[in-house]
C-alpha positions in Angstrom: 105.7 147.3 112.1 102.0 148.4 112.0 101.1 145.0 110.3 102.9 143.2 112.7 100.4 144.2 115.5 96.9 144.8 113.2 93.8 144.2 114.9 95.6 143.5 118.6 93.2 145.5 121.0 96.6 146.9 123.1 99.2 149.1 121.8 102.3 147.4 120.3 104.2 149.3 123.5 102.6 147.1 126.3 102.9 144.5 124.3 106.5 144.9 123.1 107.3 145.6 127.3 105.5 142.2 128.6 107.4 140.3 125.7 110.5 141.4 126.5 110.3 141.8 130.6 108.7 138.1 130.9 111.6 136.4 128.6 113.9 138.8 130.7 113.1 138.9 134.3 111.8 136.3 137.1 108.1 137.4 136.6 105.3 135.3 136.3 102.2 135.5 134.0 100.1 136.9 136.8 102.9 138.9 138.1 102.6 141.1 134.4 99.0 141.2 135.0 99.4 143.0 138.4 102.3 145.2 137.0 99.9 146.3 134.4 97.1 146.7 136.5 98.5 149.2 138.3 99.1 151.5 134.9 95.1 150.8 134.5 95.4 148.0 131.9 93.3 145.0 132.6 94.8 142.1 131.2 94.2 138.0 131.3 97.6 136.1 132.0 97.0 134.0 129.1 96.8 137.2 127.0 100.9 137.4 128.4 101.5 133.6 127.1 100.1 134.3 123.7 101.2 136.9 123.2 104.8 135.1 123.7 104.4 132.4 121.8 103.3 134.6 118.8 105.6 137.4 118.6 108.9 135.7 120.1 109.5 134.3 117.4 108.7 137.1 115.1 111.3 139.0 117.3 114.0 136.9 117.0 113.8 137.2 113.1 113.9 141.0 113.3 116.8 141.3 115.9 118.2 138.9 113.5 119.1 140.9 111.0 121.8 142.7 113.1 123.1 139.8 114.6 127.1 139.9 114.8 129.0 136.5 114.0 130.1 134.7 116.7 133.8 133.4 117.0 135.3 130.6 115.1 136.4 128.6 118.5 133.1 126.6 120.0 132.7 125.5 123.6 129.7 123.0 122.9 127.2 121.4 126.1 123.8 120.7 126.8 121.9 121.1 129.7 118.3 119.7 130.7 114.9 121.5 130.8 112.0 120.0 132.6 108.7 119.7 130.6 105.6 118.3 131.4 107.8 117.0 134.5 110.1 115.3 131.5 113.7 115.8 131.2 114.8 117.4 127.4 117.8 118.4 126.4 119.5 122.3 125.3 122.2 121.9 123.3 123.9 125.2 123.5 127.0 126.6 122.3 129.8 130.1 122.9 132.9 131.0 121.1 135.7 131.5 123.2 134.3 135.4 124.4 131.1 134.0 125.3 128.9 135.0 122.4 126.3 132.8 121.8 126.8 130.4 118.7 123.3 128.8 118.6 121.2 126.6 121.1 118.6 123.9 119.9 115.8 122.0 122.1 115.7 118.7 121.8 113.4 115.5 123.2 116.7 112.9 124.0 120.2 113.0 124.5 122.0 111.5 121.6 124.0 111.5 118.5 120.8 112.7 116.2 120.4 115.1 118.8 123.7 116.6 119.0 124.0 116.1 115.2 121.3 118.1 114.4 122.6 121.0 116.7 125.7 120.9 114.7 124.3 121.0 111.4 122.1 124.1 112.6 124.8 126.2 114.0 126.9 125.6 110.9 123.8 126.8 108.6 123.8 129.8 110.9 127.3 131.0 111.4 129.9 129.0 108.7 131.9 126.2 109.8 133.7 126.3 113.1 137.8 126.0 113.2 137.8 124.7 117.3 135.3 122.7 118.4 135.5 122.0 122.7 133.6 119.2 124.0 132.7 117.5 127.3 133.9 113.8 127.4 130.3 112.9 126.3 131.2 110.1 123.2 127.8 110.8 121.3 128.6 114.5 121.3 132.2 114.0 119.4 130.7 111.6 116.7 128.2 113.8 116.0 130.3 116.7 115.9 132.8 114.7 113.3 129.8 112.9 111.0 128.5 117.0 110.9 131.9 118.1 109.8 132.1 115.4 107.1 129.5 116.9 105.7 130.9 120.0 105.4 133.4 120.4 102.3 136.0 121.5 104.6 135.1 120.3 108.1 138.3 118.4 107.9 139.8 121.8 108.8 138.2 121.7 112.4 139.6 120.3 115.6 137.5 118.5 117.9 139.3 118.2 121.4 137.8 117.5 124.7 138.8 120.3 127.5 136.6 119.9 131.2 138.5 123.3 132.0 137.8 125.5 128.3 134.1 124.6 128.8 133.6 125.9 132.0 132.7 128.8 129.7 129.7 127.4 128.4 129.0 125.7 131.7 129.0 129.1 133.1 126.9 131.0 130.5 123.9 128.2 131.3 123.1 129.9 134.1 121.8 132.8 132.7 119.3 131.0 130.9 118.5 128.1 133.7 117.8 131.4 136.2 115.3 132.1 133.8 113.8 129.1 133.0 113.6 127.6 136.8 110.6 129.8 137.9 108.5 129.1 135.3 106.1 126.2 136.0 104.2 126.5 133.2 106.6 124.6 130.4 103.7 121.6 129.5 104.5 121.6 125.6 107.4 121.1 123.8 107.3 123.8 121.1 105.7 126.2 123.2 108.8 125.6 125.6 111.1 125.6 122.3 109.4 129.3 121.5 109.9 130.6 125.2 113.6 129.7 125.2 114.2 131.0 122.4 113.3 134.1 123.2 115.3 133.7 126.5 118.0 133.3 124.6 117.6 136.5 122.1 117.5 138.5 125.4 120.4 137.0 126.2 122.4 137.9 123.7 121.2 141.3 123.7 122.2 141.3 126.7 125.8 140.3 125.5 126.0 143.3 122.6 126.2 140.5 119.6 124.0 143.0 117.6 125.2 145.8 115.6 123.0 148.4 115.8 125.0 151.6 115.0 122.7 152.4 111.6 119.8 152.8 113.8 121.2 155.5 115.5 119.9 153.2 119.1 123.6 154.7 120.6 122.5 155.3 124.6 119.1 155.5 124.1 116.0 154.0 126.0 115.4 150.1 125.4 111.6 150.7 124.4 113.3 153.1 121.7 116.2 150.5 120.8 112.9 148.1 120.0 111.0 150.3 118.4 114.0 151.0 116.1 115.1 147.0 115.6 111.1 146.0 114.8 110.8 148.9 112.4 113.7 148.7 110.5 
């Protein structure tokens, strides 16, 4: 973990906390910088959004490693982000408990879109055995072209259910309440990076990480972080 924060002039603490509480709560860039200020840091708000863009990512790998699989039984949907005052598309997904599957950022709505989505989430967590969509038609042929490339995606259902994907409809929110303060989305990856580490909180958030050989059990969340990084 030392390497991972070599030659930063603050400690990995406040930089670990303003990661984490700026992907997690409604703060701003400047509201960080007046949070800090008053524990006698002086810090520049775009200090904050570099340091985002550089260690969510590097996060996300490390929490990674203790990430539980997700259900076999997808509810699939995408919802729209706003960047650069352009509409783009999140293509998320949760199993039937509402663990997270996988989510992917995209610049259109459409069957390369959704394809790609599917393609990701079955690299990441095996091929699913339900797959719920919305009545959208370039969702279900890319779900079925993605399966066909899978040696045994002919084993999957693909049904259409407005009532079963409520549940993914639902767990949107989280993520949107997040995302709908922040007027500062102007890039694409940058905004990619951000939500992604919107969504790690997330599903930390959700317990889909097993961390019982760390020995985190009930403690503090600055010591559950210091544990995950370090491992």
């Amino acid at each position: 973990m030392d390497e991972l924060f070599k030659g930063r002039h603050f400690d990995r603490e406040i930089i670990v906390l303003c990661v984490r509480w700026y992907l997690r709560y409604k703060l701003s860039f400047r509201d960080l910088v007046e949070m800090m200020a008053e524990r006698g840091l002086s810090l520049a708000h775009t200090t904050i959004m570099r340091w985002i863009q550089h260690y969510a990512p590097e996060f996300e790998k490390r929490w990674n490693r203790f990430a539980r699989p997700a259900g076999r039984s997808w509810r699939v949907d995408e919802t729209y982000v706003k960047i650069k005052g352009r509409w783009t598309y999140l293509y998320r997904a949760v199993d039937k408990e509402g663990r997270t599957v996988d989510f992917l950022l995209r610049a259109k709505r459409d069957v390369a879109a959704a394809k790609a989505f599917f393609r990701l989430a079955f690299r990441r967590q095996g091929r699913s055995l339900k797959i719920t969509l919305d009545g959208y038609q370039a969702s279900h042929r890319a779900a079925k072209e993605a399966l066909d490339e899978h040696p045994e995606g002919n084993q999957c259902k693909i049904r259409s259910s407005k009532y079963l994907n409520n549940l993914i409809e639902q767990d949107h929110r989280s993520v949107k309440f997040r995302l709908g303060p922040m007027l500062g989305l102007k890039h694409f990856r940058q905004a990619a990076t951000t939500i992604a580490g919107i969504e790690l909180m997330h599903r930390i958030r959700k317990g889909q990480f097993k961390l019982g050989r760390l020995g985190a059990k009930g403690n503090t969340a600055p010591k559950i972080w210091n544990a995950v990084l370090a491992a």
